[in-house]
N, CA, C and O of each residue as an XYZ file, in Angstrom:
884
protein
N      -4.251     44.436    -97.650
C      -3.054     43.582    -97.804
C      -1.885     44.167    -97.048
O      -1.122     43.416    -96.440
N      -1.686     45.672    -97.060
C      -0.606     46.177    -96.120
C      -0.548     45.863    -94.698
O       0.380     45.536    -93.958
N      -1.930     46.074    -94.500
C      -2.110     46.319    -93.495
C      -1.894     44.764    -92.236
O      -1.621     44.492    -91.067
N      -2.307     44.077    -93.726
C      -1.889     42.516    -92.797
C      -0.611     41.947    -92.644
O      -0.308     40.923    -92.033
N       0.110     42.739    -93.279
C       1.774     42.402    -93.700
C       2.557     43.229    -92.166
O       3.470     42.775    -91.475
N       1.853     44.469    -92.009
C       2.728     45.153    -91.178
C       2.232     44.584    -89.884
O       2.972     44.823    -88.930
N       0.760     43.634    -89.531
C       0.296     43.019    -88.772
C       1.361     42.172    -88.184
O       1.958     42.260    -87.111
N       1.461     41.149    -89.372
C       2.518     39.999    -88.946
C       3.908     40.312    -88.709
O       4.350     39.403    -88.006
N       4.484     40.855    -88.866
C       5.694     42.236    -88.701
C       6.065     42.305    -87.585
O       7.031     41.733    -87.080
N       5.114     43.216    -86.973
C       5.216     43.292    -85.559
C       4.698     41.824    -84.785
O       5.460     41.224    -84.027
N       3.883     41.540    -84.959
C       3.790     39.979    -84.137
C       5.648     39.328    -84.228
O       6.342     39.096    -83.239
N       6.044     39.174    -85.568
C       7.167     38.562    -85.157
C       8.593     39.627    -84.517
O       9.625     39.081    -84.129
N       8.472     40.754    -84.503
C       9.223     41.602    -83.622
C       8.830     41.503    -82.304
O       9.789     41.810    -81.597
N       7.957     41.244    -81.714
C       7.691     41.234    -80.504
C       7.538     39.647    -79.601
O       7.399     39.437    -78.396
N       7.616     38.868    -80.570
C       8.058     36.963    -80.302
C       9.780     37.101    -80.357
O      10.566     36.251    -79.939
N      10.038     38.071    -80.825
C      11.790     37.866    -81.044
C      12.462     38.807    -79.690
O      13.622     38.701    -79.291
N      11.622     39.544    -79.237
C      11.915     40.773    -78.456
C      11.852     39.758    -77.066
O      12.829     39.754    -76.317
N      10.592     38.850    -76.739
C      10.502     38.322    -75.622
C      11.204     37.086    -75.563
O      11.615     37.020    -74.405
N      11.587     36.007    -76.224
C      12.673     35.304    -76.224
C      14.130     35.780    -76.265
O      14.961     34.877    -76.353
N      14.554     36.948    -76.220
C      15.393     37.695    -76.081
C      15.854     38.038    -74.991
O      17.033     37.993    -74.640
N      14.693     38.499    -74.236
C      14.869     38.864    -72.840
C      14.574     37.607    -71.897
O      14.773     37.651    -70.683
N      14.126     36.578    -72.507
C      13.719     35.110    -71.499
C      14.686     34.828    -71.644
O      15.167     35.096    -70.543
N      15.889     34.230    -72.538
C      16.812     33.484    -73.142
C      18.236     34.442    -72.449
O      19.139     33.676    -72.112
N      18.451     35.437    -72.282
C      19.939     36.521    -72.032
C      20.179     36.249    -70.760
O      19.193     36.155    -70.029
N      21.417     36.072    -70.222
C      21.869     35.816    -69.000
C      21.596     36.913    -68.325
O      21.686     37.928    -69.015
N      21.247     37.105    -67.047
C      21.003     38.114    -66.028
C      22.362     38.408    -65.125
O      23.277     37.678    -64.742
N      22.140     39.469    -65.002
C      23.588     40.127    -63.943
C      23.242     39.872    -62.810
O      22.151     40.033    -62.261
N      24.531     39.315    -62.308
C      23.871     38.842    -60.981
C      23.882     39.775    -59.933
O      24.677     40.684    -60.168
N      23.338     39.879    -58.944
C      22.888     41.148    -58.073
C      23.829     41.066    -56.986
O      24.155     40.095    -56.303
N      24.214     42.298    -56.952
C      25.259     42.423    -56.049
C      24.539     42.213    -54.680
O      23.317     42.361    -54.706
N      25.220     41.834    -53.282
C      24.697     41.315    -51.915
C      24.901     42.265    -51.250
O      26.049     42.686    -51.115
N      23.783     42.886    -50.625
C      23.639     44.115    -50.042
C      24.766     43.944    -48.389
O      24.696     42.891    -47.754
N      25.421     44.747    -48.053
C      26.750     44.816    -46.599
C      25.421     44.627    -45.958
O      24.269     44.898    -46.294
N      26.045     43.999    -44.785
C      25.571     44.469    -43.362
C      25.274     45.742    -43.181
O      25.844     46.570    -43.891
N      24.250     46.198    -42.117
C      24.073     47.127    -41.659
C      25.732     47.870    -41.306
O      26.117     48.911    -41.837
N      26.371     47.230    -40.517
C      27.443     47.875    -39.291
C      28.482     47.231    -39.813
O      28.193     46.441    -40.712
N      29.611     47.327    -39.521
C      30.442     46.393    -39.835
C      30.788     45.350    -38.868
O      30.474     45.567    -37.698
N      31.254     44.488    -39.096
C      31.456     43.242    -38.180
C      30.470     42.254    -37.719
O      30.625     41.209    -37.086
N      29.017     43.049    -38.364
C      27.927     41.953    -37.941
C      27.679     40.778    -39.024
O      27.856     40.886    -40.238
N      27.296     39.799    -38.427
C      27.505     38.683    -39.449
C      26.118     38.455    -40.352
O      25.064     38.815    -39.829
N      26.084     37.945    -41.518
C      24.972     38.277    -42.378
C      23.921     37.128    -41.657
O      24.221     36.017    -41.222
N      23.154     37.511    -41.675
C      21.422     36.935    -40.974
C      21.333     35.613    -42.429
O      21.338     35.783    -43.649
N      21.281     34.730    -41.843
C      20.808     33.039    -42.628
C      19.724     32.647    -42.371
O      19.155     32.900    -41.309
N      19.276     32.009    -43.232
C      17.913     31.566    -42.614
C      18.080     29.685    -42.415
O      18.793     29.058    -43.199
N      17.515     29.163    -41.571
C      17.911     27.581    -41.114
C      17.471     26.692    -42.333
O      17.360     25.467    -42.282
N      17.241     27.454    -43.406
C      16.695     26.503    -44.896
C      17.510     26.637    -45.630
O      17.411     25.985    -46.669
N      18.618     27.476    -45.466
C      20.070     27.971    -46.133
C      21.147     27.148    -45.740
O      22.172     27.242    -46.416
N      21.134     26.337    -44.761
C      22.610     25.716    -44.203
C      22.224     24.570    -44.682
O      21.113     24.060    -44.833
N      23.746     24.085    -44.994
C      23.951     22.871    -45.525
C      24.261     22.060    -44.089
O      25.349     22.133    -43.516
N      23.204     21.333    -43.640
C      22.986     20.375    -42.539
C      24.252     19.230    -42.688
O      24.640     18.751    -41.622
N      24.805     18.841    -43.729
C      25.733     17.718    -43.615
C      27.190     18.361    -43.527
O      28.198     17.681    -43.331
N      27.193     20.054    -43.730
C      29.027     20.301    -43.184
C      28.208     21.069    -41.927
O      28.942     20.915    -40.951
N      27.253     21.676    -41.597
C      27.456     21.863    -39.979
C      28.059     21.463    -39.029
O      28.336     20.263    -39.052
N      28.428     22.134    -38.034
C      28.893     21.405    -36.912
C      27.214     20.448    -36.058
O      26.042     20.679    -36.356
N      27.635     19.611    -35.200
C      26.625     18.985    -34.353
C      26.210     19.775    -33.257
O      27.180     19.772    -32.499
N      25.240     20.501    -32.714
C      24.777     21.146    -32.088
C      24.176     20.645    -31.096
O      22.988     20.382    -31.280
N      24.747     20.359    -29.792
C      24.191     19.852    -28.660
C      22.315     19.691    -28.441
O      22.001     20.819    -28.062
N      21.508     19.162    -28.482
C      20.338     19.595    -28.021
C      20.078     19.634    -26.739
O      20.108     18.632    -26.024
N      19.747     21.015    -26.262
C      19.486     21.376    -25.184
C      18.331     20.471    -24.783
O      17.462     20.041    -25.542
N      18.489     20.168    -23.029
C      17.671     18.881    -22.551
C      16.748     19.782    -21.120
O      17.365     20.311    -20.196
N      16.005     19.783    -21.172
C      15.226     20.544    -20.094
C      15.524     20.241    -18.233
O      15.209     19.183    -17.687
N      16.011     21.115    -17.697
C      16.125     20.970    -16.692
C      15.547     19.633    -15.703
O      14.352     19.340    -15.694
N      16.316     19.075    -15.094
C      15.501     18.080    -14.003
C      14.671     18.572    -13.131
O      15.083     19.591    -12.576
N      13.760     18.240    -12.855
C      12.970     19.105    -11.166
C      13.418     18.265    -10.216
O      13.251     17.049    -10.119
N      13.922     18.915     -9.616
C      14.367     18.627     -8.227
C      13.186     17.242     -7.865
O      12.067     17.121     -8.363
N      13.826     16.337     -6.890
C      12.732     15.460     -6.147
C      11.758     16.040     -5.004
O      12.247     16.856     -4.223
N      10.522     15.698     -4.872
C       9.745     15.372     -4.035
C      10.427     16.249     -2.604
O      10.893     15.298     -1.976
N      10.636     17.102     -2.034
C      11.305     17.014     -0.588
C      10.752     16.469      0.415
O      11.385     16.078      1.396
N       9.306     16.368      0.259
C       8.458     15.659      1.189
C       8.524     13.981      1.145
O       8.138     13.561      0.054
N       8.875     13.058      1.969
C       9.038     12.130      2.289
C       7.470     11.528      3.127
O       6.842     12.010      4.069
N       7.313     10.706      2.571
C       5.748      9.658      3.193
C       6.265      8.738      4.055
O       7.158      7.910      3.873
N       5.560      8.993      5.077
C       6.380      7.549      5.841
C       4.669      7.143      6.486
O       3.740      7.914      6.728
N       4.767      5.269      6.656
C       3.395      5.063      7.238
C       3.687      4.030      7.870
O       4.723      3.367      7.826
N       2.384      3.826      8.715
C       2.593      3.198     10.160
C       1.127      1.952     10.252
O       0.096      2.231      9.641
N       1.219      0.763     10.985
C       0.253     -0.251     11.232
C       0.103      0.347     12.446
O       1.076      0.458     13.192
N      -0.876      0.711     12.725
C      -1.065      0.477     14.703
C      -2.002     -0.203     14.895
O      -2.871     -0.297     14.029
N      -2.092     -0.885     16.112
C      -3.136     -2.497     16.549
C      -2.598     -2.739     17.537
O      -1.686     -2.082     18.040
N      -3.317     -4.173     18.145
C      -4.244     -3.900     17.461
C      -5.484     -3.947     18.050
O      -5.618     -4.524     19.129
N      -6.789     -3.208     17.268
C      -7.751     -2.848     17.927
C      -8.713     -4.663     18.564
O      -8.451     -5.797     18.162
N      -9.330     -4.426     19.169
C     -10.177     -5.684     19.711
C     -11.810     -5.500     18.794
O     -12.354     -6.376     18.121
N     -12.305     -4.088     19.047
C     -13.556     -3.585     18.433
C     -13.458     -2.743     17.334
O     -12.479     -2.055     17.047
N     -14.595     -2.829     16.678
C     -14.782     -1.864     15.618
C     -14.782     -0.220     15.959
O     -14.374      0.795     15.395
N     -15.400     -0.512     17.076
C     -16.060      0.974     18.435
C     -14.425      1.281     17.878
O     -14.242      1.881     16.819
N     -13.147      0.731     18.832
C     -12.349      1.457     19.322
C     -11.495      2.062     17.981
O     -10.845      3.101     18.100
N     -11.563      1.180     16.450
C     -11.408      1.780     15.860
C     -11.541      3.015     14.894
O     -10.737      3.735     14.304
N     -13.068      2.933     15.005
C     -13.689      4.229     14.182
C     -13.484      5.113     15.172
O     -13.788      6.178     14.635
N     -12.978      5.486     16.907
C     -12.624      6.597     17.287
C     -11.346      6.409     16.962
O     -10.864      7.507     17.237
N     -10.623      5.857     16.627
C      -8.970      6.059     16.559
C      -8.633      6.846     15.514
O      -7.769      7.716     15.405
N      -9.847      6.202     14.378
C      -9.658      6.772     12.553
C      -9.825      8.590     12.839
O      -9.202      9.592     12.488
N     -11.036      8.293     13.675
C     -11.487     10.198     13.814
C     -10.578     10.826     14.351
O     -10.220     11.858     13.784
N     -10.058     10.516     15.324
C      -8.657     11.231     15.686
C      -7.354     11.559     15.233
O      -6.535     12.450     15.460
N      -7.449     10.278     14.326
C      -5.964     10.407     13.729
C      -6.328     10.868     11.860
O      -5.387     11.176     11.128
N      -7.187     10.850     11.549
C      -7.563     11.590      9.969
C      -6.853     12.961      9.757
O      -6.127     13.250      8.806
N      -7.339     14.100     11.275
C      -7.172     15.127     10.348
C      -5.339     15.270     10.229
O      -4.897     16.349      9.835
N      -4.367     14.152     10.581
C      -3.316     14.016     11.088
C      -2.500     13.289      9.571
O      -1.336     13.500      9.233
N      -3.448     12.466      8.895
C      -3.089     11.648      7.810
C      -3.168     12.418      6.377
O      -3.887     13.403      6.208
N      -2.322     11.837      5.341
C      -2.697     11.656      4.347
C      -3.301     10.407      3.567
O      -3.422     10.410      2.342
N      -3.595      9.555      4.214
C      -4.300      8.561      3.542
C      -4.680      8.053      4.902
O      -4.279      8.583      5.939
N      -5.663      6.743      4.849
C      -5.722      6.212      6.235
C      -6.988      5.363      5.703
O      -7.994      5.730      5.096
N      -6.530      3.976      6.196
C      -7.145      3.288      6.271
C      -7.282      2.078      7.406
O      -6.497      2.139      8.353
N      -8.292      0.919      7.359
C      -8.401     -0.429      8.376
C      -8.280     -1.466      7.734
O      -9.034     -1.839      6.835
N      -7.559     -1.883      8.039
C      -7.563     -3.679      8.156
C      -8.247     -5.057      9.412
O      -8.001     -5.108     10.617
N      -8.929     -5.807      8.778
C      -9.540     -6.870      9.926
C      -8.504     -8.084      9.657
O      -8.265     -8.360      8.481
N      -8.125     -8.532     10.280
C      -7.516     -9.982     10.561
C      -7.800    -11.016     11.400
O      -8.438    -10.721     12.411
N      -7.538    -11.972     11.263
C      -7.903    -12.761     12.436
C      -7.338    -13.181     13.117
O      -6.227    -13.076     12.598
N      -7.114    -13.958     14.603
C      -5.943    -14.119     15.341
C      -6.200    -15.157     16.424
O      -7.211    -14.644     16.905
N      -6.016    -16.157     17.082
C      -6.052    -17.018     18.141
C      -6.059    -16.676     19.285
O      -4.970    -16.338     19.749
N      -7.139    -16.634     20.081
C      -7.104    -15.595     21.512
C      -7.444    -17.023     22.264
O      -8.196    -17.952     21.969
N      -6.554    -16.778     23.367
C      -6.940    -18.211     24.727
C      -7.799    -17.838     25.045
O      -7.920    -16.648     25.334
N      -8.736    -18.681     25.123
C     -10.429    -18.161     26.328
C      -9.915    -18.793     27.674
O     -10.295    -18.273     28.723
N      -9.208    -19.708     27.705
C      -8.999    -19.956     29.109
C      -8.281    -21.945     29.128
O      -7.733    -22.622     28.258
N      -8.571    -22.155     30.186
C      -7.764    -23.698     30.233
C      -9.042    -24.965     30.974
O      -9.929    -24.588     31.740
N      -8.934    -25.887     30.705
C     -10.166    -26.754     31.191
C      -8.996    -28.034     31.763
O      -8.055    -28.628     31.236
N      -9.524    -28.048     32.849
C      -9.201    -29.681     33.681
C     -10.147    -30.327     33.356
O     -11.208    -29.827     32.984
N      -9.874    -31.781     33.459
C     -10.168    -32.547     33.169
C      -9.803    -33.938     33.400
O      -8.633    -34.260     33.188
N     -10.921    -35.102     33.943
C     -10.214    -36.701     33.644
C     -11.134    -37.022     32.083
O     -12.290    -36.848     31.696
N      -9.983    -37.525     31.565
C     -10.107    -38.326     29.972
C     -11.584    -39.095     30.315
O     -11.933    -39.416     31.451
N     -12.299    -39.299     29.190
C     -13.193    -40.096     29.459
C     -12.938    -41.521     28.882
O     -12.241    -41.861     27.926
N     -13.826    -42.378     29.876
C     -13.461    -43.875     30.343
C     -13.980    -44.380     28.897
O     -13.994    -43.724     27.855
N     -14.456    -45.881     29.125
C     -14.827    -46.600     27.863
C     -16.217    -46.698     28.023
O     -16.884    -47.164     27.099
N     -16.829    -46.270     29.220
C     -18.473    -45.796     28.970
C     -18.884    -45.485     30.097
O     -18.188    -45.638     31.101
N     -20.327    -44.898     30.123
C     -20.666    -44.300     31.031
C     -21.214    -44.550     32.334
O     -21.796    -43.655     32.947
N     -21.054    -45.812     32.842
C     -20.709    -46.551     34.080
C     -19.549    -46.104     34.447
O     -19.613    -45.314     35.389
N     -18.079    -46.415     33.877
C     -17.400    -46.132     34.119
C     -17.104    -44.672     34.733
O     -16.536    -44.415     35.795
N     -17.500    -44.021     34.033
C     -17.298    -42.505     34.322
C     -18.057    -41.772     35.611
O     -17.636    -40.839     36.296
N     -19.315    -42.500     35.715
C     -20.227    -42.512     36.749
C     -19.357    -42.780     38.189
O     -19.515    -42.013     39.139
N     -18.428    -43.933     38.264
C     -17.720    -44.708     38.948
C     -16.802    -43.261     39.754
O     -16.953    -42.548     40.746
N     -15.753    -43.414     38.540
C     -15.377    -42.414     38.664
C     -15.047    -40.990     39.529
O     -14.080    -40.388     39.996
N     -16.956    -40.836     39.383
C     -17.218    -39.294     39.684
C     -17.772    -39.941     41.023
O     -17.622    -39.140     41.946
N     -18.157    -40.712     41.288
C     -18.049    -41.123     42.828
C     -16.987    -41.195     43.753
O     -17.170    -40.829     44.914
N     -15.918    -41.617     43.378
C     -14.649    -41.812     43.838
C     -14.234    -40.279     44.386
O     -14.048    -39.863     45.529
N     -14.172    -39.635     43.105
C     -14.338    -37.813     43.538
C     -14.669    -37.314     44.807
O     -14.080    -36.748     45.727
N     -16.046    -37.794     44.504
C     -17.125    -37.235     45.667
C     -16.712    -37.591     46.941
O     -16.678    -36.844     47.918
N     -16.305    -39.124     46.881
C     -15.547    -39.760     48.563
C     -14.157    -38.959     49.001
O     -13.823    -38.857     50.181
N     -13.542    -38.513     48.113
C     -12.636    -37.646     48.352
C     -12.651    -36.308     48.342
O     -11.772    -35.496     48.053
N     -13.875    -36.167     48.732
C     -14.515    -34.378     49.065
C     -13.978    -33.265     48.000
O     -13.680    -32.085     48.190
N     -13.958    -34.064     46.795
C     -14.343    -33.203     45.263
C     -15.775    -33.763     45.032
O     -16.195    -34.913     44.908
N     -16.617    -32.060     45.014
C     -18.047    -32.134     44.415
C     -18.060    -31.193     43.196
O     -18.783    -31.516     42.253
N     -17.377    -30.128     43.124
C     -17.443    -29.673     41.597
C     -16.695    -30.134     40.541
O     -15.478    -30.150     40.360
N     -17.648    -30.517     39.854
C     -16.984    -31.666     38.653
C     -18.297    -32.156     37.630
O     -19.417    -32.271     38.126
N     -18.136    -32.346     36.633
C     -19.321    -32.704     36.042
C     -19.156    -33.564     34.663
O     -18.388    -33.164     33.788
N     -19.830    -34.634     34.528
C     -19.604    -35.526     33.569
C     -20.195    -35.027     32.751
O     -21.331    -34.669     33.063
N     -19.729    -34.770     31.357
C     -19.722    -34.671     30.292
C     -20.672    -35.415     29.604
O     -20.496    -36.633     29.572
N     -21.704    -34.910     29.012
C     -22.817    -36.063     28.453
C     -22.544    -35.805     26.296
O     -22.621    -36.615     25.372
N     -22.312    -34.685     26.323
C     -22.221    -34.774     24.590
C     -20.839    -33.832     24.546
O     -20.024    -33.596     25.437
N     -20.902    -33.358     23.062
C     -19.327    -33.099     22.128
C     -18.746    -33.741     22.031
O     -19.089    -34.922     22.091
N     -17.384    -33.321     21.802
C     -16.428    -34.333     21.814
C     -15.666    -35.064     22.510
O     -14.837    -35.785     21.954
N     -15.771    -35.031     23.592
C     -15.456    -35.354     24.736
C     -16.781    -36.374     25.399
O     -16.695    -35.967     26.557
N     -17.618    -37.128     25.432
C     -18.567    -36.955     26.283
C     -17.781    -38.591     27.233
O     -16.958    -39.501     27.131
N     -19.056    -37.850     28.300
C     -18.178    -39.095     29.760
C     -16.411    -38.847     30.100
O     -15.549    -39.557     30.619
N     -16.423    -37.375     29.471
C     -15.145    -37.113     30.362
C     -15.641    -36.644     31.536
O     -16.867    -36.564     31.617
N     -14.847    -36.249     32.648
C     -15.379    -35.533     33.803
C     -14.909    -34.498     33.864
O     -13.687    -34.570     33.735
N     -15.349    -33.304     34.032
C     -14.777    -31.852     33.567
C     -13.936    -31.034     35.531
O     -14.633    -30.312     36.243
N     -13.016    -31.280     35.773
C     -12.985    -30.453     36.951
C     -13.014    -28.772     36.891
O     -13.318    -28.097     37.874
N     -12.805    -28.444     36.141
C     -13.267    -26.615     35.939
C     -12.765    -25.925     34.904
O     -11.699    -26.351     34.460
N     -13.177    -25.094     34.457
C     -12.644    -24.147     33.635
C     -11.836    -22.681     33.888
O     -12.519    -21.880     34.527
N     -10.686    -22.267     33.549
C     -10.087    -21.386     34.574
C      -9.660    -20.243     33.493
O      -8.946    -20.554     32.540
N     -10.091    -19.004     33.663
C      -9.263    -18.092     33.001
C      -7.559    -18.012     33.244
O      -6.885    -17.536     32.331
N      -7.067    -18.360     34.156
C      -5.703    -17.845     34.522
C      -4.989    -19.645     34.273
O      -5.662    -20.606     34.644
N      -3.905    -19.796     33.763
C      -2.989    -20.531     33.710
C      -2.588    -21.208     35.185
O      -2.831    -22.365     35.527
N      -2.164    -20.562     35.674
C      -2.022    -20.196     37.503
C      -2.700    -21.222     38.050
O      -2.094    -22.221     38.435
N      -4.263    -21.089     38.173
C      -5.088    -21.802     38.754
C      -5.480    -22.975     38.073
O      -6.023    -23.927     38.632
N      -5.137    -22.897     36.547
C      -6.121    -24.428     36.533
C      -4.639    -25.156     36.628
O      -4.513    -26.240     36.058
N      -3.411    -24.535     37.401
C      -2.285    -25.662     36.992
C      -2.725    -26.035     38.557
O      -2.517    -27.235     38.739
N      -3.124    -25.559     39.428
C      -3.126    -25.805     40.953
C      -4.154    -26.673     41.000
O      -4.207    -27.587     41.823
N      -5.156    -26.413     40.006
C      -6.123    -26.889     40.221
C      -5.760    -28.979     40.081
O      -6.018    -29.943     40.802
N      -5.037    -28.772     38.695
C      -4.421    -30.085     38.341
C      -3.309    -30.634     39.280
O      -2.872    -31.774     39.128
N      -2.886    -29.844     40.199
C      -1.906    -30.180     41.163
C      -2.732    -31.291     42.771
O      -2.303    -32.143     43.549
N      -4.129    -30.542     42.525
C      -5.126    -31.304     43.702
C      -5.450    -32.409     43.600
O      -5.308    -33.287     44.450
N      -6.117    -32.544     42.126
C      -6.528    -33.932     41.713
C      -5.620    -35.023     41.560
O      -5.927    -36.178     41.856
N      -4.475    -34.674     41.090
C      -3.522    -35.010     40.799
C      -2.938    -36.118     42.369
O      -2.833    -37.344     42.412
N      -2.670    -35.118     43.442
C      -2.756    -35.704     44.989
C      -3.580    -36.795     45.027
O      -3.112    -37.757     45.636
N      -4.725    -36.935     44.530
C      -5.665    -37.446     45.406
C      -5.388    -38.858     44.506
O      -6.081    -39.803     44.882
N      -4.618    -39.093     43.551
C      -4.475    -40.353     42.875
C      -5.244    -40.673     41.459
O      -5.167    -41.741     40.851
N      -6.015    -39.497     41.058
C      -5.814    -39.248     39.560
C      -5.141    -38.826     38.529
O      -4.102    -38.242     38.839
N      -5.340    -38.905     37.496
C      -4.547    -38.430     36.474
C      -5.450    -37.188     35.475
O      -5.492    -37.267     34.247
N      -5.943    -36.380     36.053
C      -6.355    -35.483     35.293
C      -5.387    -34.831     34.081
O      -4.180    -35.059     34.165
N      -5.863    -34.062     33.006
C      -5.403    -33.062     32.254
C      -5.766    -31.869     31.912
O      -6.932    -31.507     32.074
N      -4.682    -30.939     31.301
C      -5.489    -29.490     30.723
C      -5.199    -29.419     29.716
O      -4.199    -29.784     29.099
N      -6.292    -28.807     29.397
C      -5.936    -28.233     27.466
C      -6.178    -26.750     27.546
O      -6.755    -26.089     28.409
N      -5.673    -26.449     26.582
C      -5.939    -24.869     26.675
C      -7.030    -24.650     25.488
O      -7.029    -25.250     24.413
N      -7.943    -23.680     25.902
C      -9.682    -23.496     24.793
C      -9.193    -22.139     24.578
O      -8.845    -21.439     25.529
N      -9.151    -21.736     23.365
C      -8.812    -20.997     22.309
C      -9.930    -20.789     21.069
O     -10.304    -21.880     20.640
N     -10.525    -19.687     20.422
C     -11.058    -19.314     19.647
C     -10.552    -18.058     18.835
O     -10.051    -17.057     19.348
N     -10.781    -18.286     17.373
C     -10.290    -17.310     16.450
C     -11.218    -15.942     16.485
O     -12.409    -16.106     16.220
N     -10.927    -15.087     16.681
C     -11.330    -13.746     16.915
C     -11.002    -12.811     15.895
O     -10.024    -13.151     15.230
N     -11.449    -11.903     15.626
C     -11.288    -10.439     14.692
C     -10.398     -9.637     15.450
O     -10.737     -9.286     16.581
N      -9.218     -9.276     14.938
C      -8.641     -8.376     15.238
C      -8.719     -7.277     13.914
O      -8.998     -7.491     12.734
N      -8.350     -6.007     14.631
C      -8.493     -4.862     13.334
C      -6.730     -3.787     13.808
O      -5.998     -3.844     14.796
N      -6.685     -3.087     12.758
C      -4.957     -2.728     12.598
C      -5.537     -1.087     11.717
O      -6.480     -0.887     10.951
N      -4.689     -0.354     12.158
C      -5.024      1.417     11.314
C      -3.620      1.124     10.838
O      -2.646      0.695     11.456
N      -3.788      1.495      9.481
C      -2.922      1.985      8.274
C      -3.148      3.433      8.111
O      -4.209      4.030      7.929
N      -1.883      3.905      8.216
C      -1.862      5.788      8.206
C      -0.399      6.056      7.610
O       0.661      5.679      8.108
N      -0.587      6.825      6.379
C       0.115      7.494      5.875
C       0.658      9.216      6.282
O      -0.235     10.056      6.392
N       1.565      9.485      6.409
C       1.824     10.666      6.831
C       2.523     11.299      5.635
O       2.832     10.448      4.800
N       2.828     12.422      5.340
C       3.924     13.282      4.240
C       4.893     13.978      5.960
O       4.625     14.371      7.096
N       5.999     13.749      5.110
C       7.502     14.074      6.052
C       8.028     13.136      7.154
O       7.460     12.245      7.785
N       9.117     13.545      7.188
C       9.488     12.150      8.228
C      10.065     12.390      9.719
O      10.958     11.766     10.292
N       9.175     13.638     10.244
C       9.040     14.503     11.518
C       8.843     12.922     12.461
O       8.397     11.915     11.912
N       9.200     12.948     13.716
C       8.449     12.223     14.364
C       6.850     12.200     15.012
O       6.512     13.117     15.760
N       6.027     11.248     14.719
C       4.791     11.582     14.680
C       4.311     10.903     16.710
O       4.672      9.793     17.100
N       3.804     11.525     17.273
C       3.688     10.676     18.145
C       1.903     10.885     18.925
O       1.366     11.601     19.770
N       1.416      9.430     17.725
C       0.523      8.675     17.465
C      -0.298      8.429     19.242
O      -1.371      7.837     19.136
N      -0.079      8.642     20.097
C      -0.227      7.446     21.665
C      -1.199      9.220     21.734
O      -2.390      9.208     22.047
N      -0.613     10.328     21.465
C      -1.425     11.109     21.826
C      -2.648     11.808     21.740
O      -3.102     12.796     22.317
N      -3.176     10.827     20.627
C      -4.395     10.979     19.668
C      -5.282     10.016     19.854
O      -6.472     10.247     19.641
N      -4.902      8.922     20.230
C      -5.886      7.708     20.433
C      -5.947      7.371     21.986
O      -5.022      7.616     22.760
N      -6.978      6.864     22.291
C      -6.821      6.216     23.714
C      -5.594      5.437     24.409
O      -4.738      4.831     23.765
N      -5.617      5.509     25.423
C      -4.138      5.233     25.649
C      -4.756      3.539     26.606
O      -5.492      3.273     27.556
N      -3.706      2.618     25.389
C      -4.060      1.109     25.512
C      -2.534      0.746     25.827
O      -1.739      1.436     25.188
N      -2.080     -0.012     26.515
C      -0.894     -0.602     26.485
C      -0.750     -1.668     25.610
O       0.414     -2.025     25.428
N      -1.569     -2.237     25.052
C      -1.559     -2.957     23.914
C      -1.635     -2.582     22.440
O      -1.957     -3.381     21.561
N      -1.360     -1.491     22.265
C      -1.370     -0.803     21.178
C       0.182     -0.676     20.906
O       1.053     -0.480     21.753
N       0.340     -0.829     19.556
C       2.107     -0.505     19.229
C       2.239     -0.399     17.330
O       1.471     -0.953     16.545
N       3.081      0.213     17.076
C       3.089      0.990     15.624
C       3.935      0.139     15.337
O       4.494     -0.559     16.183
N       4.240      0.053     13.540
C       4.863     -0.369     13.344
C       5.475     -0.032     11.664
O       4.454      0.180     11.012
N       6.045      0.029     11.231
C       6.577      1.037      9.690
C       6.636      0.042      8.868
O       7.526     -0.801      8.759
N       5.232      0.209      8.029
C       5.052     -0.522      7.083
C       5.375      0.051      5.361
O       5.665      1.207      5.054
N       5.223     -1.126      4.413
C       5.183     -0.248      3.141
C       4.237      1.023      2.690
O       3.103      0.590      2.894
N       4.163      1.793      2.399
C       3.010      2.620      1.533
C       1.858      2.263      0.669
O       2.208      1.524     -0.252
N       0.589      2.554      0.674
C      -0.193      2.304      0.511
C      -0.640      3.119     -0.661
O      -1.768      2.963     -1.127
């Protein structure tokens, strides 16, 4: 029986001892100086009150400078063959930064044709080409199909020059010939070449030298 008395005793001395020390105000701890004097006490960024701070610029990362190298690019054409372009490409590649071909198409004169109109049939035209003949024109030839047929053809002329002289003869002799000019669409091809810097490049010394060749400063590719 003592022994359970002095049991509970201490149980409640030691429930009174620790609510004692949970429950008592604590001294508050003095804040240790700076090391040195004049240095300012070390904060940590979870300590500042963010709404009286001042606003703190945010630093913005440098610009990089631009590009100094400048691209400049060029059409040259234009070629007639494929031949003359795949040597132009080989020459001028190790010269490029990019480089490419273009095909287009384009209207080339083949030449000019004289001619009398054809009649309303082929008696007529026959007639005609006799009349010629008495007037010591023998090259000439009636037209039997296309679109034209039973015209009478007086020649076909590469040069402008001649088939106008040519129309100047017949013409004398008391016909009315005409010319048309014969024209067909052809492939033309054009080099696209990119360069880096804007040195003058001079292109005439790399490719065959065509007088029909000429550059020209296009957009970038």
């Amino acid at each position: 029986m003592f022994v359970r008395v002095l049991f509970l005793l201490l149980l409640a001395l030691n429930i009174g001892a620790a609510c004692w020390l949970y429950f008592a105000q604590r001294a508050p701890v003095a804040e240790a100086p700076a090391a040195d004097a004049g240095v300012a006490r070390l904060v940590l960024l979870s300590e500042l009150d963010h709404s009286t701070a001042p606003d703190a610029a945010t630093p913005t990362p440098p610009k990089r400078d631009a590009d100094p190298k400048k691209e400049t690019c060029l059409s040259i054409g234009t070629f007639a063959t494929q031949a003359d372009v795949r040597a132009a490409i080989k020459a001028l590649t190790p010269l490029a930064a990019r480089i490419q071909f273009r095909e287009t198409r384009a209207t080339e004169v083949r030449g000019y044709w004289v001619y009398l109109p054809a009649p309303a049939n082929r008696e007529r035209a026959l007639d005609i080409a006799r009349q010629l003949s008495s007037k010591g024109i023998s090259d000439y030839y009636v037209v039997t199909a296309g679109e034209q047929p039973n015209a009478i053809s007086l020649g076909l002329f590469r040069e402008q020059g001649n088939a106008e002289k040519r129309l100047g003869e017949i013409r004398s002799l008391g016909f009315r010939p005409e010319m048309t000019q014969r024209s067909d669409e052809v492939p033309i091809y054009w080099i696209d070449i990119a360069r880096n810097g804007d040195d003058a490049f001079d292109w005439r010394a790399h490719v065959p030298a065509r007088s029909e060749l000429h550059a020209q400063p296009i957009d970038c590719f």
